[in-house]
C-alpha positions in Angstrom: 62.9 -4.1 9.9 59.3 -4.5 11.1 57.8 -7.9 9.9 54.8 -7.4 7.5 51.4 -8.6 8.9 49.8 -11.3 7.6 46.5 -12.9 7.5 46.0 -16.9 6.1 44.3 -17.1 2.6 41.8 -19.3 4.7 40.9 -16.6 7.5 40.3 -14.1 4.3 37.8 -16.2 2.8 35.9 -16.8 6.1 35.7 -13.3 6.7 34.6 -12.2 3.7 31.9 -15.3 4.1 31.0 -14.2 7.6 30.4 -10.5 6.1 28.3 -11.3 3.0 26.0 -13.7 5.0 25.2 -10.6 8.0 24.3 -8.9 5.2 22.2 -11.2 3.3 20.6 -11.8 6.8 19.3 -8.2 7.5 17.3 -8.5 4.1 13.7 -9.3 4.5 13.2 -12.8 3.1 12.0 -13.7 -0.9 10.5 -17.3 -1.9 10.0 -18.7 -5.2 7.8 -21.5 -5.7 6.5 -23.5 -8.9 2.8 -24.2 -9.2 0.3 -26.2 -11.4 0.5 -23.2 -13.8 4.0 -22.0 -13.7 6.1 -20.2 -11.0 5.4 -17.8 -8.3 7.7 -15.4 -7.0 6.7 -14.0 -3.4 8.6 -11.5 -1.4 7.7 -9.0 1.5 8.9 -5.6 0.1 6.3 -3.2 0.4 8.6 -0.4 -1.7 6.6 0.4 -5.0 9.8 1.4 -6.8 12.4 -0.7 -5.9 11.9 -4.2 -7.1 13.6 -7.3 -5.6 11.3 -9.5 -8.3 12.2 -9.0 -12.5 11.6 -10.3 -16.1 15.2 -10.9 -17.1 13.8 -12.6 -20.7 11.1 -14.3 -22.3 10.5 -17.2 -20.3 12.9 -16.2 -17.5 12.7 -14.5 -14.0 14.9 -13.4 -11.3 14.5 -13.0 -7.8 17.2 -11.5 -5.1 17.6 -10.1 -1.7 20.8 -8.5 0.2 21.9 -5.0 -0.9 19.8 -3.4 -3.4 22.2 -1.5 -5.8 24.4 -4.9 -5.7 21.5 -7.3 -7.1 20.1 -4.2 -9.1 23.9 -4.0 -11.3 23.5 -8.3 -11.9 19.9 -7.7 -12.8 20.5 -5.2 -15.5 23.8 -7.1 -16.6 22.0 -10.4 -17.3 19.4 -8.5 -19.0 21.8 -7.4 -21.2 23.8 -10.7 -22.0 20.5 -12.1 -22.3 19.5 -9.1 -24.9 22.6 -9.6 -26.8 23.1 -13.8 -27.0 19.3 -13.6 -28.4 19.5 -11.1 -31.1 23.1 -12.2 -32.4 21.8 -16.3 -32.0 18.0 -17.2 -31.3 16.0 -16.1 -28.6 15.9 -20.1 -28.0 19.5 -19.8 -27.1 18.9 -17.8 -23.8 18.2 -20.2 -20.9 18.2 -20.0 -17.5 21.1 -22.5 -17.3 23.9 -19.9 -19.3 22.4 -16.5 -17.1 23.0 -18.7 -13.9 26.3 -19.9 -15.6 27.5 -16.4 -16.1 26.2 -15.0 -13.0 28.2 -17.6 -10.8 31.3 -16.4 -12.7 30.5 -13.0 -12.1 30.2 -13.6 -8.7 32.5 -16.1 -8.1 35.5 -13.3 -9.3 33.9 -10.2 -6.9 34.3 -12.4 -4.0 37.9 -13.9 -4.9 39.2 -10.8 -6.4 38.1 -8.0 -4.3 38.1 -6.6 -1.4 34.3 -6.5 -0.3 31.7 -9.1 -1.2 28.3 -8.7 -3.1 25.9 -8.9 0.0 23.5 -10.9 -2.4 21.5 -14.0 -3.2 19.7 -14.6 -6.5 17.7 -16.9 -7.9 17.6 -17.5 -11.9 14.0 -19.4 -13.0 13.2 -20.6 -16.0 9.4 -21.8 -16.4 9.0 -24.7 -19.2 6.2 -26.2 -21.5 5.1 -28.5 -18.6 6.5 -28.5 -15.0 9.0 -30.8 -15.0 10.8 -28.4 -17.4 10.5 -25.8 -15.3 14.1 -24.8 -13.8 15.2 -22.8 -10.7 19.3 -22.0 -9.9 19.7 -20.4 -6.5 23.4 -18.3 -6.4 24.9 -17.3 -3.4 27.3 -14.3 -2.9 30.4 -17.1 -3.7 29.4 -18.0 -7.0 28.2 -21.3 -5.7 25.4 -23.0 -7.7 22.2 -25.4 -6.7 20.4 -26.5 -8.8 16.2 -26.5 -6.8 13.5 -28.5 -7.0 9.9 -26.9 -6.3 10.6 -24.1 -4.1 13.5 -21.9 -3.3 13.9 -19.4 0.2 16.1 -17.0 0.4 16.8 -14.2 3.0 17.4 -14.0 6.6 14.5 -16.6 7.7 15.3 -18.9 4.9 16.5 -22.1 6.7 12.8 -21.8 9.2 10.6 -21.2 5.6 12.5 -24.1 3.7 12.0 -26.0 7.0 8.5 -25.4 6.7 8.1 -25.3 2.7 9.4 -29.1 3.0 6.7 -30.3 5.0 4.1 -27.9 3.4 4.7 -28.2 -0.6 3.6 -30.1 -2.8 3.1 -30.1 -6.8 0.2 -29.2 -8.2 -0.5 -26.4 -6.5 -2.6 -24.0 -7.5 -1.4 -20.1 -7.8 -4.1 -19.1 -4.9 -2.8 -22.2 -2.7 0.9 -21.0 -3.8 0.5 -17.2 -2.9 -1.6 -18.1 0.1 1.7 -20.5 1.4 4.3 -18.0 0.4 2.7 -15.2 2.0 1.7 -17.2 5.8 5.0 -18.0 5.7 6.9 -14.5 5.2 4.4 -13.5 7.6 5.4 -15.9 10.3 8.8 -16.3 9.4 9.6 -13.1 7.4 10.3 -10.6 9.8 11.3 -10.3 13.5 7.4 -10.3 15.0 4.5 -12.4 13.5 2.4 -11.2 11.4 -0.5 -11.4 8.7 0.8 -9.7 5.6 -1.4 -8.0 3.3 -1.6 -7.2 -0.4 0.0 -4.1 -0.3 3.2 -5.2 1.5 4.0 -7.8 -0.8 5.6 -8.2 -4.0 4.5 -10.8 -6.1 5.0 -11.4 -9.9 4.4 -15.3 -12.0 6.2 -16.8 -14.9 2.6 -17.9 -16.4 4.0 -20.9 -19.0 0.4 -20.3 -20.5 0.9 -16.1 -21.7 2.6 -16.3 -25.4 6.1 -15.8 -25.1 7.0 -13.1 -22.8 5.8 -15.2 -19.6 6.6 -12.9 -16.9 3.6 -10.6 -15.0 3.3 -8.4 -12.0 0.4 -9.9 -9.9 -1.7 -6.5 -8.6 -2.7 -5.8 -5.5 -6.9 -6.6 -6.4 -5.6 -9.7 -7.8 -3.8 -10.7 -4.7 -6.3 -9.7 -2.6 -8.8 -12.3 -4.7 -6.6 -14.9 -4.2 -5.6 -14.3 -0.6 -9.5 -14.8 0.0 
């Protein structure tokens, strides 16, 4: 009688670990930042149609990189839970706290129960009536939770930008100071060869805490190239 194989509960979690994060890394990098008016969401992706930056509600945003139809199926699902908890409650009753909540879940079983990994990263924000409100949850491919402060990195240069985001943040900024960081920074860190990024191969959307309810806008490319002067 042949002996079954076996591999440790502990060497199955690494493995899956070790997969998700190669795959997180290939992804060109995103980084959200807050600023004197709100927060800024800044990632290279020069693809017109396939967004890595969404409105998920009112005064909430979501950002991801990894495998596109993996962050594309959360995406829609929080926009629907967020849909759903605001017409049967109050639209006050979706934050970003219970879709980062309900995405770690989500995550959290895909990467106990099955097989393969998401090969994602997210980050929930949620801009406030003054910026100490403001909120930002990054979510790894584990479900794991951490609560930011000012900026978040996330892709395959994202420990060299956080590096550098430490050092070069502040708050206060203004949005053409904020866009202008973000985008040096994808530019030198981004990709595998240096390089000045223009308007046209960046993605870049705010949540404006000034704009009446529905917060979130698409920054176009004339816009970006004014305040990439």
């Amino acid at each position: 009688m042949s002996v079954p194989y076996y591999v440790s509960p502990e060497q199955i979690i690494k493995d899956k670990a070790d997969f998700a994060r190669k795959g997180i890394a290939r992804g060109r990098s995103v980084i959200v930042l807050e600023y004197d008016e709100g927060i800024l969401f800044v990632a290279e992706n020069p693809s017109k149609a396939l967004h890595k930056i969404s409105e998920i509600y009112d005064r909430i945003g979501f950002a991801a990189v990894g495998k596109y139809n993996e962050f594309e199926n959360l995406r829609v699902a929080g926009v629907r839970l967020a849909d759903l908890r605001g017409y049967a409650y109050d639209r006050n009753d979706v934050t970003g706290r219970s879709l980062a909540n309900a995405y770690a879940q989500t995550l959290g079983t895909i990467f106990s129960e099955t097989p393969k990994p998401y090969e994602v990263e997210i980050v929930v924000a949620e801009v406030g009536a003054t910026e100490d409100l403001d909120q930002l949850y990054r979510l790894t491919f584990d479900g794991s939770v951490a609560d930011e402060h000012g900026y978040v990195a996330m892709g395959g240069s994202a420990e060299a930008i956080s590096a550098e985001l430490a050092k070069s943040w502040r708050s206060g900024l203004t949005l053409a100071e904020a866009l202008r960081l973000a985008a040096y920074l994808l530019g030198q860190f981004g990709s595998d060869e240096v390089k000045d990024l223009s308007a046209e191969q960046l993605e870049v959307a705010v949540l404006d805490r000034n704009r009446p309810r529905r917060t979130f806008h698409r920054i176009s490319v004339s816009t970006m190239n004014e305040l990439l002067r």
